[in-house]
C-alpha positions as CSV (number, residue, x, y, z in Angstrom):
1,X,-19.5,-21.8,-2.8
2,X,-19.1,-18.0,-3.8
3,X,-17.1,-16.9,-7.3
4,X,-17.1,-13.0,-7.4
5,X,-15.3,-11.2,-10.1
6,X,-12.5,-9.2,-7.7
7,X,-12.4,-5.1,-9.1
8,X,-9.2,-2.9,-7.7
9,X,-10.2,0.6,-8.2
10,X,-6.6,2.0,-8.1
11,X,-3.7,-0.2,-9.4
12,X,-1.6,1.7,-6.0
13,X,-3.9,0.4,-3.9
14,X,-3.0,-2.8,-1.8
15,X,-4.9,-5.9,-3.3
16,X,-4.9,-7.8,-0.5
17,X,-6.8,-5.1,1.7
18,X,-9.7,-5.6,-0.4
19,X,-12.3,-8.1,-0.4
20,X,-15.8,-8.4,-1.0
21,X,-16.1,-11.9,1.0
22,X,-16.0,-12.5,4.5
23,X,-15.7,-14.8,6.6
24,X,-18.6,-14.8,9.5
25,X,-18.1,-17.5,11.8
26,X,-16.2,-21.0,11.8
27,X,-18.6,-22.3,9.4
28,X,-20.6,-19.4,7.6
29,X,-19.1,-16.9,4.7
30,X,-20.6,-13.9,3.7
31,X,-20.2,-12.5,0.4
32,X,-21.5,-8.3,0.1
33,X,-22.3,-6.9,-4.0
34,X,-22.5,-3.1,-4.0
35,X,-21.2,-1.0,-1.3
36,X,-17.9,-2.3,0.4
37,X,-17.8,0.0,3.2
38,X,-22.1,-1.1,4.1
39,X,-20.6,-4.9,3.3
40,X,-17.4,-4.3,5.8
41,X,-20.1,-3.0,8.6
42,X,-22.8,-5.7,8.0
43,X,-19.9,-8.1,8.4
44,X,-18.6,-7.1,11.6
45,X,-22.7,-6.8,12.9
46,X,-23.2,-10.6,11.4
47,X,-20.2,-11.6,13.4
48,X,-21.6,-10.1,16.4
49,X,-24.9,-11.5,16.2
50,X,-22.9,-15.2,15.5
51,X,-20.9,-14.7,18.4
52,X,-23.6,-13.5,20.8
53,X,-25.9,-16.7,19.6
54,X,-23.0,-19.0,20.2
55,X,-22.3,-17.3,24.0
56,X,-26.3,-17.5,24.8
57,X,-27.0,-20.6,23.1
58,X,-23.8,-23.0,23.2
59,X,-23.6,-23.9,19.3
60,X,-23.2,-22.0,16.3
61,X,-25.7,-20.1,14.9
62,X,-27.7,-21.8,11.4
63,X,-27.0,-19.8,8.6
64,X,-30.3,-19.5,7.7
65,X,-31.0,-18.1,11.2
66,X,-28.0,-15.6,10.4
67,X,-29.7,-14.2,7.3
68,X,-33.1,-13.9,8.5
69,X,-31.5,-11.9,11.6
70,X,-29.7,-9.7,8.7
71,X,-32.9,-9.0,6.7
72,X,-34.6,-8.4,9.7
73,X,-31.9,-6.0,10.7
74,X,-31.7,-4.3,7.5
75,X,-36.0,-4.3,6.9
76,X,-35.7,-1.9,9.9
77,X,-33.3,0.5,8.2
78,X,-36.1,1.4,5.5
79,X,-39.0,2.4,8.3
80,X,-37.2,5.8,9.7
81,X,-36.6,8.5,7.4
82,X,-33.2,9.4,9.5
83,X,-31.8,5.6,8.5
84,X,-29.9,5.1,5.8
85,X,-30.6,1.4,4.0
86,X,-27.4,-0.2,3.2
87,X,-26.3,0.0,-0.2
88,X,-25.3,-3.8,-0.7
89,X,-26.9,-6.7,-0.8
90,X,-25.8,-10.2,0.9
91,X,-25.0,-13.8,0.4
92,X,-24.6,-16.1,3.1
93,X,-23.5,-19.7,2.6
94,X,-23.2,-22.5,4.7
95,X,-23.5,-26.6,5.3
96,X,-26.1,-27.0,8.2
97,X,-26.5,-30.3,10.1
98,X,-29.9,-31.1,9.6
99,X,-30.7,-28.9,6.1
100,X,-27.6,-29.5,4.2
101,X,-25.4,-27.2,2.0
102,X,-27.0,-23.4,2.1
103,X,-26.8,-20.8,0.0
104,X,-29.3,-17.1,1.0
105,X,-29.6,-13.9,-0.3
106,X,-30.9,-10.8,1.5
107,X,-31.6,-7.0,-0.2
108,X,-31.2,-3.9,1.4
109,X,-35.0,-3.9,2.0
110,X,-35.0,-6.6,4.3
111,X,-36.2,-9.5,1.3
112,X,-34.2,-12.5,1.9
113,X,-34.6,-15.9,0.5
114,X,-32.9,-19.7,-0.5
115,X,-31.6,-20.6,-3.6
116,X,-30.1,-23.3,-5.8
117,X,-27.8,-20.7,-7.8
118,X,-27.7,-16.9,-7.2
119,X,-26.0,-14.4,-9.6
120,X,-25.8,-10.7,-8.6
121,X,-24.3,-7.6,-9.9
122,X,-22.8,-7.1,-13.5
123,X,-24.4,-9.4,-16.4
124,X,-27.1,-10.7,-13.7
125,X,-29.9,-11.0,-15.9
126,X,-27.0,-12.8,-18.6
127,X,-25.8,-15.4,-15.6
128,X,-29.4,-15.9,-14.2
129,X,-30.3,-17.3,-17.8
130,X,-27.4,-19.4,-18.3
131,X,-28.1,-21.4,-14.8
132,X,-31.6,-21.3,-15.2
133,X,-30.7,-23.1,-18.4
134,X,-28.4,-25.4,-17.0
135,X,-30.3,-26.2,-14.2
136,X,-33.6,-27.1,-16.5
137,X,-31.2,-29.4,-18.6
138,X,-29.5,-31.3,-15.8
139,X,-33.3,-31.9,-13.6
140,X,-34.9,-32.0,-16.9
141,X,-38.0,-30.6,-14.6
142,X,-37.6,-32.8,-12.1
143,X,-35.3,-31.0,-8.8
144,X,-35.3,-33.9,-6.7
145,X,-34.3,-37.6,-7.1
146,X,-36.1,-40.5,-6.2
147,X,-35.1,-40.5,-2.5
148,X,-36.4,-36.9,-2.2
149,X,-33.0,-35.0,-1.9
150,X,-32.8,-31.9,-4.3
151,X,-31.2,-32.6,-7.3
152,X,-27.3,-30.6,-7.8
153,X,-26.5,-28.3,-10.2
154,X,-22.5,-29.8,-11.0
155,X,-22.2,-33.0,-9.5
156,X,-18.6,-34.0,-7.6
157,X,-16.0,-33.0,-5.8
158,X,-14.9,-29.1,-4.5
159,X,-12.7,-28.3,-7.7
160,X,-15.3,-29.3,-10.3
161,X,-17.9,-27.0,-9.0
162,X,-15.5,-24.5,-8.7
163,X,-14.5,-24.7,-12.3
164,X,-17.9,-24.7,-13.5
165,X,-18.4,-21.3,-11.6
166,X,-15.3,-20.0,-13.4
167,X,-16.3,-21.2,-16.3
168,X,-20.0,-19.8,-16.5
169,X,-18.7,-16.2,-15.2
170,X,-15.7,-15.9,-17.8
171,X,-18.3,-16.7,-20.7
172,X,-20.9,-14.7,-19.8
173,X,-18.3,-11.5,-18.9
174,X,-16.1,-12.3,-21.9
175,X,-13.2,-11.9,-20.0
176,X,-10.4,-14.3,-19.5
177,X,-9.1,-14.1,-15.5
178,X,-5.8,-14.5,-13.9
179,X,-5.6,-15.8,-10.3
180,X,-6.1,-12.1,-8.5
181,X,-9.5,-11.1,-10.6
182,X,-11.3,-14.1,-8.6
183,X,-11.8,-14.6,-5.3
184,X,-13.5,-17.5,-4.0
185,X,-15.2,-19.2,-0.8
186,X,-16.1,-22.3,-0.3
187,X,-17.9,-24.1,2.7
188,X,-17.7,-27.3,3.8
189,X,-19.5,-29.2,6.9
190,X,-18.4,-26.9,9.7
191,X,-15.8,-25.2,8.2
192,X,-15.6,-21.8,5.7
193,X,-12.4,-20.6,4.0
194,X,-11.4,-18.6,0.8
195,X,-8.7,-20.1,-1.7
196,X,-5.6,-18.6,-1.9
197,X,-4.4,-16.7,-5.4
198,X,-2.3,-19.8,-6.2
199,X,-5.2,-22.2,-5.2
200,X,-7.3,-20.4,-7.8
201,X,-4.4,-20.2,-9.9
202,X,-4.7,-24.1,-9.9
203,X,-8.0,-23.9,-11.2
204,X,-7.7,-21.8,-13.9
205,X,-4.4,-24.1,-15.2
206,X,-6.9,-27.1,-14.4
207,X,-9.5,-25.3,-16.8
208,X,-6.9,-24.2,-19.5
209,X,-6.0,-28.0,-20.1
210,X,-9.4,-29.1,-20.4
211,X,-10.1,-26.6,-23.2
């Protein structure tokens, strides 16, 4: 699931035409921090690289094969001097068959790697430290159960975990959101989508009554 704080730069500019997550293929989002016109081209070249797996190959691509393609694409931007590294850096989420629910990260120089929880851009250091904390308390050390399957951060349904994210990122920014400051993404097996603005305007009023 992706939560990313939604920034219009000019109040004449058309909300809708601006968003920071994509979606990839049937069952892969992409969410791009930094530049949005690098993030808008590494989208369409993830696309391409989902579609031509799925035409050789007759499935969809992993997502964790997606993102190692996209580091790999973007460690070869930093070896000529007459390439230009892209100024963003990507999350790629995603339920696999055989791993389970996915969530990578790759940098402009090509690093890319798995995570629990991932917080990037503004107060990243501040978010980092609150799921680290979080994340400590609820395994108490211990990340995976008795069976051997990793241990969740917020346990239950879609909304819940959505709220939690809402939660953690208006505390730590200090800012109270309406429904067109968020967007969101969430992935399910073999399917991506975002929420609508009143579909995160459900979970704000959802979050509001708990308080």
């Amino acid at each position: 699931m992706f939560v990313s704080q939604k920034k219009i730069p000019d109040k004449l500019l058309d909300p809708a035409s601006i968003t920071y997550i994509f979606k990839i293929s049937p069952s892969i989002g992409m969410l791009a921090t930094g530049s949005i016109a690098d993030g808008r081209a590494l989208a369409i070249r993830a696309r391409s690289e989902s579609a031509e797996f799925k035409y050789k190959y007759g499935y969809e691509m992993p997502v964790d094969t997606l993102t190692k393609r996209m580091a790999n694409l973007a460690q070869v931007y930093t070896q000529r001097a007459y390439m230009r590294p892209m100024g963003v850096s990507l999350m790629f989420i995603g339920v696999d068959d055989e791993l389970g629910p996915l969530l990578l990260q790759t940098d402009p120089a090509g690093y890319y790697c798995s995570a629990q929880a991932i917080a990037v851009g503004t107060k990243k250091q501040e978010l980092s430290t609150a799921l680290e904390r979080a994340y400590k308390k609820k395994t108490k050390g211990h990340y995976r159960d008795e069976n051997g399957k990793r241990k969740l951060l917020v346990e239950g349904n879609a909304n819940k975990v959505i709220e939690y994210a809402i939660t953690l990122l208006s505390n730590t920014l200090g800012t109270e959101f309406r429904k067109n400051d968020l967007e969101v993404g969430v992935a399910t097996k073999g399917a991506f989508r975002s929420l609508t603005p009143d579909e995160i305007d459900e979970r704000l009023i959802s979050i509001a009554e708990q308080d």
